[in-house]
ROSE-4610 file (N, C-alpha, C; in Angstrom, 1 decimal, always signed):
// ROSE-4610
residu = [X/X/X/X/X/X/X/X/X/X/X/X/X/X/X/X/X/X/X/X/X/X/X/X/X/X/X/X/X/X/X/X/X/X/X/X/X/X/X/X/X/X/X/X/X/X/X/X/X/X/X/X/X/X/X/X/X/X/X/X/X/X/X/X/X/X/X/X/X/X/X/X/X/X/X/X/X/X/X/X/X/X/X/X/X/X/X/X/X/X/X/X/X/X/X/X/X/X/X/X/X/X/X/X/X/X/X/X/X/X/X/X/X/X/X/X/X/X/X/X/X/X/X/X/X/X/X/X/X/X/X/X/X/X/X/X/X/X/X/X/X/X/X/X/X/X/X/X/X/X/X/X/X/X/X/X/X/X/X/X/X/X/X/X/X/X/X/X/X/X/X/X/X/X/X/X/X/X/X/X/X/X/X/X/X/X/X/X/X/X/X/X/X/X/X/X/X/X/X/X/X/X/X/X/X/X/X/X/X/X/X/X/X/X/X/X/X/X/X/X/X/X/X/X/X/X/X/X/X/X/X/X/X/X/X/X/X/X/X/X/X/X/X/X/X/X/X/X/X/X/X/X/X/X/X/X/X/X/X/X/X/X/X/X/X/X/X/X/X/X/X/X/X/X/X/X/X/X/X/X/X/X/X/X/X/X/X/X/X/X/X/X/X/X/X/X/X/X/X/X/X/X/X/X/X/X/X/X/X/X/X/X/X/X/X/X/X/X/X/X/X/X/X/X/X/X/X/X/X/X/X/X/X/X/X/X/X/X/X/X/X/X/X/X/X/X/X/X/X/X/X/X/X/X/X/X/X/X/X/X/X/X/X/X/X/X/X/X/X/X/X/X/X/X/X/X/X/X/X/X/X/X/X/X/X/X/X/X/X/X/X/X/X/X/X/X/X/X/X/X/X/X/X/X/X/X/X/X/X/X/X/X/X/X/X/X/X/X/X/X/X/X/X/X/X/X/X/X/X/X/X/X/X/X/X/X/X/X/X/X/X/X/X/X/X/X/X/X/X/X/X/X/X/X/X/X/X/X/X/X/X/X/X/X/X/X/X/X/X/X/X/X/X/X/X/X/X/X/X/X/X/X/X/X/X/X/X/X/X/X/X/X/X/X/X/X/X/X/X/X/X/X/X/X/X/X/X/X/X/X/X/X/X/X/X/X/X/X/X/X/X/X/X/X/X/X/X/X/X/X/X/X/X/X/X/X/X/X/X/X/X/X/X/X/X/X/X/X/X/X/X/X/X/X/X/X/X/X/X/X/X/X/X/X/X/X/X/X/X/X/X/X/X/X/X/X/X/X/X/X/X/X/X/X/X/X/X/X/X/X/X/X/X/X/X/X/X/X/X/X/X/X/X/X/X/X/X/X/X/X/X/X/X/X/X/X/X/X/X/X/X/X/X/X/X/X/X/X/X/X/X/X/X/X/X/X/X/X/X]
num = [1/1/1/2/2/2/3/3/3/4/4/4/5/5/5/6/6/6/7/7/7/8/8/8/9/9/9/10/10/10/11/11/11/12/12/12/13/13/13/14/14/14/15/15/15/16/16/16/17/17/17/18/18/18/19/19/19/20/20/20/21/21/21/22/22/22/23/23/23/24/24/24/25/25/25/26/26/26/27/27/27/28/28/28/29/29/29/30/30/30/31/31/31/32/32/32/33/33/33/34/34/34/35/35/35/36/36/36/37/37/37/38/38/38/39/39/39/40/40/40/41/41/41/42/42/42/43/43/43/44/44/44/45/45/45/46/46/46/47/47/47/48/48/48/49/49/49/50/50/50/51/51/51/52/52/52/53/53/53/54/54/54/55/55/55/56/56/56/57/57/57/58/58/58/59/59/59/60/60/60/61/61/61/62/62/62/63/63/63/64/64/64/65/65/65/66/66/66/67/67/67/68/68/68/69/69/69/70/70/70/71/71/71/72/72/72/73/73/73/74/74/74/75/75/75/76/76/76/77/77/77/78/78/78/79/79/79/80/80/80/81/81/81/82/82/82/83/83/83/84/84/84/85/85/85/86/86/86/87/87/87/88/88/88/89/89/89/90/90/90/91/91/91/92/92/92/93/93/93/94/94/94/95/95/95/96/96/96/97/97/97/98/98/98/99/99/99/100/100/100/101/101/101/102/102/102/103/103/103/104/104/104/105/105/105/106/106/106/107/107/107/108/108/108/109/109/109/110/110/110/111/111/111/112/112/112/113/113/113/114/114/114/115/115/115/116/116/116/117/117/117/118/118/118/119/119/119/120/120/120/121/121/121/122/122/122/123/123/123/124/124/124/125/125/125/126/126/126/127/127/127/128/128/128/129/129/129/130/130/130/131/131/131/132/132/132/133/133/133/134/134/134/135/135/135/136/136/136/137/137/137/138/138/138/139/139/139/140/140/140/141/141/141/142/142/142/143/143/143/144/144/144/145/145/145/146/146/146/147/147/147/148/148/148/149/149/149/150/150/150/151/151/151/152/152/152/153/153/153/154/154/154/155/155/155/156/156/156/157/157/157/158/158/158/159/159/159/160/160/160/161/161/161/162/162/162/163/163/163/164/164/164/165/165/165/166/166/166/167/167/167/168/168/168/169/169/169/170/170/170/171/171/171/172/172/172/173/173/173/174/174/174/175/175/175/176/176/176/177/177/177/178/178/178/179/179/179/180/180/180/181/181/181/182/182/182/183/183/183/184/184/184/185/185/185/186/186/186/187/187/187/188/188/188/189/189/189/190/190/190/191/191/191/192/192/192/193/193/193/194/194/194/195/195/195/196/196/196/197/197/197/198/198/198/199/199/199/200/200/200/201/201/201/202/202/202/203/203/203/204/204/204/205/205/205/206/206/206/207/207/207/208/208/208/209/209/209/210/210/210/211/211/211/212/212/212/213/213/213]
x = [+63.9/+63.4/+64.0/+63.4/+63.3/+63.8/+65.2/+65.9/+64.8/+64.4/+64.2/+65.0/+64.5/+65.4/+65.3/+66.1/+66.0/+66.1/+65.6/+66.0/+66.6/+67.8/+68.6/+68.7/+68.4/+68.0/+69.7/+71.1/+71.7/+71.3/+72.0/+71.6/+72.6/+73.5/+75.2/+75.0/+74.0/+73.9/+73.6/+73.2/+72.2/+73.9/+74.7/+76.2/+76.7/+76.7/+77.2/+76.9/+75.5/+74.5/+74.6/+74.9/+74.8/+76.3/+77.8/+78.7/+78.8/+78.2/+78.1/+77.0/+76.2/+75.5/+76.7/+77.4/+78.5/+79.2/+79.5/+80.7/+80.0/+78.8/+78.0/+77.9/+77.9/+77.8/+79.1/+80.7/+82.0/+82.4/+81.2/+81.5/+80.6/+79.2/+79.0/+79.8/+80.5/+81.1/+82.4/+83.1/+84.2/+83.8/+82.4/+81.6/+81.5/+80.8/+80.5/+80.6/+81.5/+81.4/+80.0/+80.2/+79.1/+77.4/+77.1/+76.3/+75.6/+76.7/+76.5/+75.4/+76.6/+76.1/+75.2/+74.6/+73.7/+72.2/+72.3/+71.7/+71.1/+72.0/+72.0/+71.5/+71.5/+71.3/+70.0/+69.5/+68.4/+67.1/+66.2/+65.7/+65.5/+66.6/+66.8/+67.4/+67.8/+68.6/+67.9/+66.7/+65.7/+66.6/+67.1/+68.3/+68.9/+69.2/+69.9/+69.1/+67.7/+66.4/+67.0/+66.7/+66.6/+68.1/+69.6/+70.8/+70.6/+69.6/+69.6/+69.0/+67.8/+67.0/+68.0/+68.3/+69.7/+70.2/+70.9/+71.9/+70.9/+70.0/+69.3/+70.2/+70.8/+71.6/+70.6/+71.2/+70.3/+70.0/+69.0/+68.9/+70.0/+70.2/+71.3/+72.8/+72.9/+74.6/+74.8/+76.2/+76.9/+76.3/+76.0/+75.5/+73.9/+73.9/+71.7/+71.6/+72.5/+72.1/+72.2/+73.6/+74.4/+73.4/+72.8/+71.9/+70.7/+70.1/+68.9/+69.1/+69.8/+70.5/+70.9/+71.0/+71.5/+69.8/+68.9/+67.6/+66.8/+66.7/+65.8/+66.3/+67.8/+67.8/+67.4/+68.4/+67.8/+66.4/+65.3/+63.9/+63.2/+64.5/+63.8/+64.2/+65.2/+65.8/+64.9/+64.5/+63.5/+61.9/+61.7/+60.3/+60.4/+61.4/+61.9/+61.8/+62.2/+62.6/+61.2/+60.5/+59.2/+58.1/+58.3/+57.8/+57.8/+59.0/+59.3/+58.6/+58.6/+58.6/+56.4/+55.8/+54.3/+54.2/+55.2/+54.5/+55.6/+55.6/+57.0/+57.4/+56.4/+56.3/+56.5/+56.5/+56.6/+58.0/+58.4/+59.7/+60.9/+61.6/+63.1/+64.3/+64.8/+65.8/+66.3/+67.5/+68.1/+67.2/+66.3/+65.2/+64.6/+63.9/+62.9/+62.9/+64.4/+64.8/+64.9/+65.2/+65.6/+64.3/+63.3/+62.3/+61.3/+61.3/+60.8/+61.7/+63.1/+63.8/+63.5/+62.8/+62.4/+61.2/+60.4/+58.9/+59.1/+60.0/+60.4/+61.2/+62.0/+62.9/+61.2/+61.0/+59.8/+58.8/+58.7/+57.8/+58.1/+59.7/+59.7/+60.4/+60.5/+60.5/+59.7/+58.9/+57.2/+56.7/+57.0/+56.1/+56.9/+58.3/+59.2/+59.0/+58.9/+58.6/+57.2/+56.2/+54.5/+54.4/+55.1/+54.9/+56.6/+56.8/+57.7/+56.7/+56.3/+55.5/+54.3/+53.7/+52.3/+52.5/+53.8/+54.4/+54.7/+55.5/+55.6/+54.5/+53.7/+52.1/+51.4/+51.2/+50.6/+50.8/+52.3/+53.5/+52.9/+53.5/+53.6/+55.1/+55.9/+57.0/+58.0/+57.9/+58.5/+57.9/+56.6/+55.6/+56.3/+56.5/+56.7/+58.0/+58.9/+60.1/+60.4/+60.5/+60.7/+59.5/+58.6/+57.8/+58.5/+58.4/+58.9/+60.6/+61.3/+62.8/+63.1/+62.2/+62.4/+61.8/+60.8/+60.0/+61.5/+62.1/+63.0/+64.5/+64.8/+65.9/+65.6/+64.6/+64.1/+64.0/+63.5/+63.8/+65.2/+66.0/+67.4/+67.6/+67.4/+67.6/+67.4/+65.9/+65.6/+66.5/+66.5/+67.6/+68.8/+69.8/+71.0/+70.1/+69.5/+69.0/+68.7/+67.9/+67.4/+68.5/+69.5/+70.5/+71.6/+71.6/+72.1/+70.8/+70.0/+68.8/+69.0/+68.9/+69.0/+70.2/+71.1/+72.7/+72.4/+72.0/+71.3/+70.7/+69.6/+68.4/+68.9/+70.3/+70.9/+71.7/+72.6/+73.8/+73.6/+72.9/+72.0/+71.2/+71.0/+69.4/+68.1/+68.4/+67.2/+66.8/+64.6/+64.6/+63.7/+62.5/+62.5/+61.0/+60.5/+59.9/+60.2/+61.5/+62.3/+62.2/+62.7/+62.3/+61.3/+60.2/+59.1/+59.0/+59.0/+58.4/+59.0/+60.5/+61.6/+61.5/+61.0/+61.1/+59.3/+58.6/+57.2/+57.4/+57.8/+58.9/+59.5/+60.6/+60.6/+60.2/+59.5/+58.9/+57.5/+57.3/+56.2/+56.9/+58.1/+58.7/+58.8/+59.4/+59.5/+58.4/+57.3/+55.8/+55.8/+55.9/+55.2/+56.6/+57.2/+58.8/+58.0/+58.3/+57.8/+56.6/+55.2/+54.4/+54.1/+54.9/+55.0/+56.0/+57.3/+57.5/+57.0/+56.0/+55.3/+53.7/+53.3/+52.0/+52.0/+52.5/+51.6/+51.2/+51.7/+51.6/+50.3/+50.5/+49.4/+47.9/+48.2/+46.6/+46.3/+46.8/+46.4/+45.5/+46.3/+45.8/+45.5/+44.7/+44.3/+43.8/+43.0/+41.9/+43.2/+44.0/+45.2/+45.8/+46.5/+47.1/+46.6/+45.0/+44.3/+44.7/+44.1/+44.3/+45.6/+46.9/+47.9/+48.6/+47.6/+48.4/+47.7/+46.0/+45.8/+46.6/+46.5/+47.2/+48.6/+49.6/+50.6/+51.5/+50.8/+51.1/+51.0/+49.1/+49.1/+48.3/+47.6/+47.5/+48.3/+50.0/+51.1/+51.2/+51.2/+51.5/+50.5/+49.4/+48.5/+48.4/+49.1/+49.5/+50.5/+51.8/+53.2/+52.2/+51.6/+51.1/+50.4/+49.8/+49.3/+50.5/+51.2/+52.3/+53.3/+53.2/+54.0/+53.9/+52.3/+51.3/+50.4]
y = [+30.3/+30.1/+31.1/+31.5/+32.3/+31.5/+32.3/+31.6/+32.0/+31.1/+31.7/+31.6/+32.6/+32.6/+31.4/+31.4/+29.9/+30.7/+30.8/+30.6/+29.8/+29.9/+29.1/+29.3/+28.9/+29.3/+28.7/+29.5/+29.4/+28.9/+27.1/+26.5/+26.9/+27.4/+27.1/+28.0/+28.6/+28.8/+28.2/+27.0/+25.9/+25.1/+25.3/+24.4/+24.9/+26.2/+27.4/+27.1/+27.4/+27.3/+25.9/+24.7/+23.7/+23.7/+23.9/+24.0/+25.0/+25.9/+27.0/+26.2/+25.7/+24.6/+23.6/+22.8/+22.2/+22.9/+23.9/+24.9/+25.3/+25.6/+25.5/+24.4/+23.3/+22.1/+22.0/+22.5/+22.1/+23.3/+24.6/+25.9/+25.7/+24.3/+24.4/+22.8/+22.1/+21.1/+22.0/+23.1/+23.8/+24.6/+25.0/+25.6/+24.9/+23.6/+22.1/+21.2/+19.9/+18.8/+17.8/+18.2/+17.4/+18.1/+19.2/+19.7/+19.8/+19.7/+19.0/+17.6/+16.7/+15.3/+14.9/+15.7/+15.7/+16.0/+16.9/+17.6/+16.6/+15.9/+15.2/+13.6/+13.2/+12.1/+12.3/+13.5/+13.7/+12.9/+12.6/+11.8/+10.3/+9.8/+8.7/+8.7/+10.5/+10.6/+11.6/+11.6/+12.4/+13.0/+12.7/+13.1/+14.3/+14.4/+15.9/+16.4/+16.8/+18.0/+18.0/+17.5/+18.1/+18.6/+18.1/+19.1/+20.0/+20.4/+21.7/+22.9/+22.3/+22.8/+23.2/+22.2/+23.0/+23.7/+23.4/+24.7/+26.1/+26.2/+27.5/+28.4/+28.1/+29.2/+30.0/+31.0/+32.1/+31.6/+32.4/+31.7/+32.6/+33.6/+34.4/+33.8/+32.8/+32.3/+31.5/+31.5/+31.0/+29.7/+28.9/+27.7/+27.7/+28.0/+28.3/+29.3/+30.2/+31.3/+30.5/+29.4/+29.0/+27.6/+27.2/+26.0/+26.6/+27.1/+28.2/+28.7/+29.2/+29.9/+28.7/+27.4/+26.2/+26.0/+25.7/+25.1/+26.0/+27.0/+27.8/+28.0/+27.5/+27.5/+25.9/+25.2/+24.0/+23.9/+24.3/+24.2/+24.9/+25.8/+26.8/+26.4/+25.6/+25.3/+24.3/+23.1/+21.6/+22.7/+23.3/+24.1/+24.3/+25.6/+25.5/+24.8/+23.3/+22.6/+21.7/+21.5/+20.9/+22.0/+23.0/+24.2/+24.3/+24.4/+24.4/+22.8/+21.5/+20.1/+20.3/+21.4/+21.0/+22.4/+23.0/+24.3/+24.6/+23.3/+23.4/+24.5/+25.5/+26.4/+27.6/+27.8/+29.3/+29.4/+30.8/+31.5/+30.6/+30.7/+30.1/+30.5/+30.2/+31.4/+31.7/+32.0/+32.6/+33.1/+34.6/+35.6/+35.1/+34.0/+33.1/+32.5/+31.7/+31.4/+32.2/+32.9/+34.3/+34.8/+34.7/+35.4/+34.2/+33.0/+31.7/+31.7/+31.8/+31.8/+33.2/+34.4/+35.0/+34.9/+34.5/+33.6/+33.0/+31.9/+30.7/+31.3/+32.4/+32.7/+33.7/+34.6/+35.3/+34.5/+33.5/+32.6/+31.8/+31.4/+30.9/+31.7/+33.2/+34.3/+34.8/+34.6/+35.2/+34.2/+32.9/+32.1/+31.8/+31.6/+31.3/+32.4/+33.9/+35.4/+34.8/+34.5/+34.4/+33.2/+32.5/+30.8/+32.2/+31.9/+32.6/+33.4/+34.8/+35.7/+35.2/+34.3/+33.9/+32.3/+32.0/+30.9/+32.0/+33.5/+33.7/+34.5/+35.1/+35.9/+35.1/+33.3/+32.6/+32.0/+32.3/+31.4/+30.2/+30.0/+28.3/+27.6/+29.0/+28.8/+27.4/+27.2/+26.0/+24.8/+24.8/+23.6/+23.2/+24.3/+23.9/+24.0/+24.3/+24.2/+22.8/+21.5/+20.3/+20.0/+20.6/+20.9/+21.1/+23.0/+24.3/+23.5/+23.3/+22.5/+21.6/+20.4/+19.3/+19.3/+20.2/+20.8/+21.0/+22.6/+22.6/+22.1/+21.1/+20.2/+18.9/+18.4/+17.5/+18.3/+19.3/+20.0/+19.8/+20.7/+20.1/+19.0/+18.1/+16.9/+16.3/+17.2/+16.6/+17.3/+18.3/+19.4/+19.0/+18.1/+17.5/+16.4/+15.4/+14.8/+15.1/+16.3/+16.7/+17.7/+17.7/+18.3/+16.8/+16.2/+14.8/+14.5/+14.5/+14.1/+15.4/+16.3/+17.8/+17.4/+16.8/+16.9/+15.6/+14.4/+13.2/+13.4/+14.6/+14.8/+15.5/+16.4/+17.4/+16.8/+15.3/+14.7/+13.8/+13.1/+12.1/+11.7/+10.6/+10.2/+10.6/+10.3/+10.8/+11.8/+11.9/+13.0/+13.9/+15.0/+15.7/+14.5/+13.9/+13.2/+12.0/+11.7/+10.7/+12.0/+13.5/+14.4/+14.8/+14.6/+15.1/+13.6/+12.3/+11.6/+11.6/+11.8/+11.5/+12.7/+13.6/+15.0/+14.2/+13.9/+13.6/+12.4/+11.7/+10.7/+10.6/+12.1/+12.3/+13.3/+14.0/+15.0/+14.4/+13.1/+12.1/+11.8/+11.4/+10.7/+12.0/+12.5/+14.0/+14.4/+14.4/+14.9/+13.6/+12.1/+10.8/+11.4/+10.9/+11.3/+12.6/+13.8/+15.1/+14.3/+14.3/+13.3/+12.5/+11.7/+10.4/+10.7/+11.5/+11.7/+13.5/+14.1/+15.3/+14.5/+13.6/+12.4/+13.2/+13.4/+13.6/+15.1/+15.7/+17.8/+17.5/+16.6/+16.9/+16.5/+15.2/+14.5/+15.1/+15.8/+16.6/+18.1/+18.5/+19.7/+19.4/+18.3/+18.6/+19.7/+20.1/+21.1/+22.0/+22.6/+23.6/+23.3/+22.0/+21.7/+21.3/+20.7/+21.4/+23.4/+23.6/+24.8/+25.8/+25.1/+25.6/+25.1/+23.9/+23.2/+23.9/+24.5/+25.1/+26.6/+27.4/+28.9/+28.8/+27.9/+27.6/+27.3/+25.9/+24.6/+25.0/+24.6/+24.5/+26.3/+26.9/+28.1/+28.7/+28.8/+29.4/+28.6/+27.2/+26.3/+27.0/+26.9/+27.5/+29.1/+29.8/+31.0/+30.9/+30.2/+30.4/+29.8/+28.4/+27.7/+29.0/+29.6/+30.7/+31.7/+31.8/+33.4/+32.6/+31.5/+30.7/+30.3/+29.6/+29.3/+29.8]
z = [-8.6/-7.2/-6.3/-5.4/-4.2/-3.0/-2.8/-1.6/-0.2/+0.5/+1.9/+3.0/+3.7/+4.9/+5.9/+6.5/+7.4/+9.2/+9.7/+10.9/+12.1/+12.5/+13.2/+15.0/+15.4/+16.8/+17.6/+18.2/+18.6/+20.1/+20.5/+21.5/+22.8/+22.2/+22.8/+24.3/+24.0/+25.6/+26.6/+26.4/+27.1/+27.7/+26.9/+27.0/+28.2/+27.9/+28.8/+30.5/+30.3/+31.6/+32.0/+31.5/+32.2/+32.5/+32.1/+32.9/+33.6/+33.9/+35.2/+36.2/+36.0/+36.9/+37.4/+37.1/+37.4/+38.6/+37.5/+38.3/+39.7/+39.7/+41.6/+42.5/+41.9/+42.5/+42.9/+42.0/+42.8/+43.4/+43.6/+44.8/+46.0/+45.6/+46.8/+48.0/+47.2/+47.4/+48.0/+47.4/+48.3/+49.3/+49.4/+51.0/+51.9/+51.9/+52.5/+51.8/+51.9/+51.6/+52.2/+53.3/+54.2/+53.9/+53.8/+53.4/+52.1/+50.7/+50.2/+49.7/+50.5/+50.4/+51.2/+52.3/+52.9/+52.1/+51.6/+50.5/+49.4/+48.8/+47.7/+48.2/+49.3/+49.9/+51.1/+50.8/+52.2/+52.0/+50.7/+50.3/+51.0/+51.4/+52.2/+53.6/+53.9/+55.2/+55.9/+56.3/+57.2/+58.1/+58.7/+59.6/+59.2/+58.1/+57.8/+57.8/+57.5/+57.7/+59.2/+60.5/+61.6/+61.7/+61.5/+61.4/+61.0/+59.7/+59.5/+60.3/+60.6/+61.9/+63.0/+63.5/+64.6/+64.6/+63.2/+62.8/+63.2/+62.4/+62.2/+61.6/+60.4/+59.7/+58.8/+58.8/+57.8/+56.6/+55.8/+54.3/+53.5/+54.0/+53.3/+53.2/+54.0/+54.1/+52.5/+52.5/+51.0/+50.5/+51.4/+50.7/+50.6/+51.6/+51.0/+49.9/+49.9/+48.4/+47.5/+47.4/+45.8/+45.9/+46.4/+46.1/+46.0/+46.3/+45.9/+44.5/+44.0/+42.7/+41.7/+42.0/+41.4/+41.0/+41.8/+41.9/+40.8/+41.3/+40.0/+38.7/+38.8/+37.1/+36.8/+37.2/+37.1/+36.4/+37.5/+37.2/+36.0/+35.8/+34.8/+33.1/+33.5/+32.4/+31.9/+32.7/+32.8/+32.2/+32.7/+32.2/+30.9/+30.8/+28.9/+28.3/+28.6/+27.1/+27.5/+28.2/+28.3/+27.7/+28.0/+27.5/+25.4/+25.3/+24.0/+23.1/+23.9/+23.8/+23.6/+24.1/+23.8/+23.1/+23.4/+22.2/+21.4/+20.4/+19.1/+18.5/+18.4/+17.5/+18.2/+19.6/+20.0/+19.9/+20.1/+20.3/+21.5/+20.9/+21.7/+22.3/+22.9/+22.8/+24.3/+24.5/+25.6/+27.0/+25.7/+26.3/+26.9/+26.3/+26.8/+27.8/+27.9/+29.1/+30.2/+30.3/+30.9/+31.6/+30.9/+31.6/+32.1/+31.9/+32.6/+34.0/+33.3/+34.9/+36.1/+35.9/+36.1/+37.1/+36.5/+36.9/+37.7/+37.6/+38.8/+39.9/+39.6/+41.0/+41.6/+41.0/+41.5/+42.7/+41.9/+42.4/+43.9/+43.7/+45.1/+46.3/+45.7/+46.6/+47.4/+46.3/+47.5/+47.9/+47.6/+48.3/+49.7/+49.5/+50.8/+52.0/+51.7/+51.9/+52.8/+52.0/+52.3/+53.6/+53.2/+54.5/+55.9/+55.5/+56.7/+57.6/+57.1/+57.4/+57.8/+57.5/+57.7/+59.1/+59.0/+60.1/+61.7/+61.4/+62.3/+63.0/+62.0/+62.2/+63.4/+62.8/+63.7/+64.6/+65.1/+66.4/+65.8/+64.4/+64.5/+63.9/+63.9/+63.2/+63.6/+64.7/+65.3/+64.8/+65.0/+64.6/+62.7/+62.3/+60.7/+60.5/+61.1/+60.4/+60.0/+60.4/+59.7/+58.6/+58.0/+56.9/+55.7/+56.6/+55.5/+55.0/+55.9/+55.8/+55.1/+55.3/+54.3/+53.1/+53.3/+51.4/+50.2/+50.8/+50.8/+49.8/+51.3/+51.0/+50.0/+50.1/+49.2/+47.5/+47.5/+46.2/+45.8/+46.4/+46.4/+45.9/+46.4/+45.9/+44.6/+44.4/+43.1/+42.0/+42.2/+41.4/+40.9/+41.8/+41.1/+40.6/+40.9/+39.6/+38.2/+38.6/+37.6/+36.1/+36.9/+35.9/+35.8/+36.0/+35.1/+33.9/+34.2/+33.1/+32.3/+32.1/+31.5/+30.3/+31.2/+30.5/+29.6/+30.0/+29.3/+27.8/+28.4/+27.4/+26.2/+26.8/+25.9/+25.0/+25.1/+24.6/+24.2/+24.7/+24.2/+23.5/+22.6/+22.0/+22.6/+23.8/+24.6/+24.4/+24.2/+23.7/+25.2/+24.9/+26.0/+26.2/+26.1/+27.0/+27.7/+27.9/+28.7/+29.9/+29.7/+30.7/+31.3/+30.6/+30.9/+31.9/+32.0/+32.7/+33.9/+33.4/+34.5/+35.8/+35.3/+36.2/+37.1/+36.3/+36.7/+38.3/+38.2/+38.8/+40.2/+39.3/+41.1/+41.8/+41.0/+42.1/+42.8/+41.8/+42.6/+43.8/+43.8/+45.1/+46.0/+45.7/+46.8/+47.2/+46.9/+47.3/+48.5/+47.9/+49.2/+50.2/+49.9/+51.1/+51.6/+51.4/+52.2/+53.2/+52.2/+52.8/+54.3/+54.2/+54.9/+56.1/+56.4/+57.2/+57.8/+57.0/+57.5/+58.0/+57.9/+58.1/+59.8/+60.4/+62.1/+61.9/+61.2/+61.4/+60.1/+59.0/+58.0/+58.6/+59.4/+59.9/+60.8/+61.6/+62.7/+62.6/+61.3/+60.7/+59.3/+59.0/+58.1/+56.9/+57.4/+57.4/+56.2/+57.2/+57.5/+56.0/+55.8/+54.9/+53.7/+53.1/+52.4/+52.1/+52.7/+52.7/+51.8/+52.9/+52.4/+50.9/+50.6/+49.5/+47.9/+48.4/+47.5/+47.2/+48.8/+48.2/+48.1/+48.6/+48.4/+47.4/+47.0/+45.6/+44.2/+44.6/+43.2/+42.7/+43.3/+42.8/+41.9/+42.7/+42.4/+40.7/+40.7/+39.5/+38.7/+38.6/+37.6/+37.0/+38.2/+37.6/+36.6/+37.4/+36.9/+35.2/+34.8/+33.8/+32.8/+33.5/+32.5/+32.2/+33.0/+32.2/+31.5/+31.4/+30.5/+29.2/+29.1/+28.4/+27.5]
């Protein structure tokens, strides 16, 4: 008999990447404590979208970069193994990762870049900052959830469709919450938000779905 070769797909990076995800969460806990937990509790604490509005701190400052930089791996990492979880058979791998997380940072560059530029084009930049803000920070939020389930999915029995629902879940709740306290800027401008939810939302989703896919 003819030995075959086996192919073994080293995971140990996924180990790596989720304790450097940690390791952000206790560099952005030594930038702000409060900011932070604001962060991680906005969901229920509408109040911190408008602190941050006040503030008006740049997007470039230490804690908007390292929670931004937290969020797109996070997401990129949840795409991969849901990725890998309906197409069992494609390629795996670090690379893989690497270039999904690619896509995803790409992706909410130009769109953050596109709603800025296109907010201040039409002086309505004031009208949307508690929108653009709480879109946002509510991401955020889902993001440290979403890396306790990751770390779950990873060590656990649990397999990736306890992830796949779980992520389904709350980004259902982050959609009604955004929603429901954006309800007077959405009914007023209807029209508008149609609009923006197709060139904005889901366009961007159906692209990102095909260079993935």
């Amino acid at each position: 008999m003819q030995a075959l070769d086996r192919a073994v797909v080293d995971n140990s990076w996924i180990t790596i990447l989720l304790v450097c995800l940690f390791a952000c969460v206790f560099l952005l806990r030594g930038i702000s404590v409060v900011r932070l937990r604001g962060s991680v509790y906005s969901l229920i604490n509408p109040t911190f979208v408008e602190t941050e509005i006040e503030e008006n701190s740049s997007f470039f400052n230490s804690f908007k970069s390292v929670i931004f930089i937290f969020s797109v791996f996070v997401l990129s990492l949840l795409i991969y193994k849901i990725y890998l979880h309906f197409t069992p058979y494609s390629p795996e791998g670090f690379y893989v990762f690497l270039k999904i997380c690619g896509v995803v940072f790409s992706y909410f560059v130009v769109k953050r870049l596109l709603e800025f530029l296109l907010s201040s084009l039409f002086l309505i930049h004031k009208k949307l900052d508690f929108f653009l803000v709480s879109k946002s920070i509510y991401l955020y939020a889902v993001s440290f959830l979403l890396l306790i389930a990751l770390v779950l999915e990873e060590y656990s029995p649990l397999n990736t469709q306890f992830l796949v629902y779980f992520s389904g879940v709350l980004f259902s709740i982050r959609f009604i919450f955004h929603g429901v306290r954006n309800k007077k800027l959405i009914f007023s401008e209807l029209f508008y938000f149609i609009l923006y939810l197709c060139a904005f939302e889901i366009a961007p989703l159906f692209i990102l779905f095909k260079l993935l896919f």
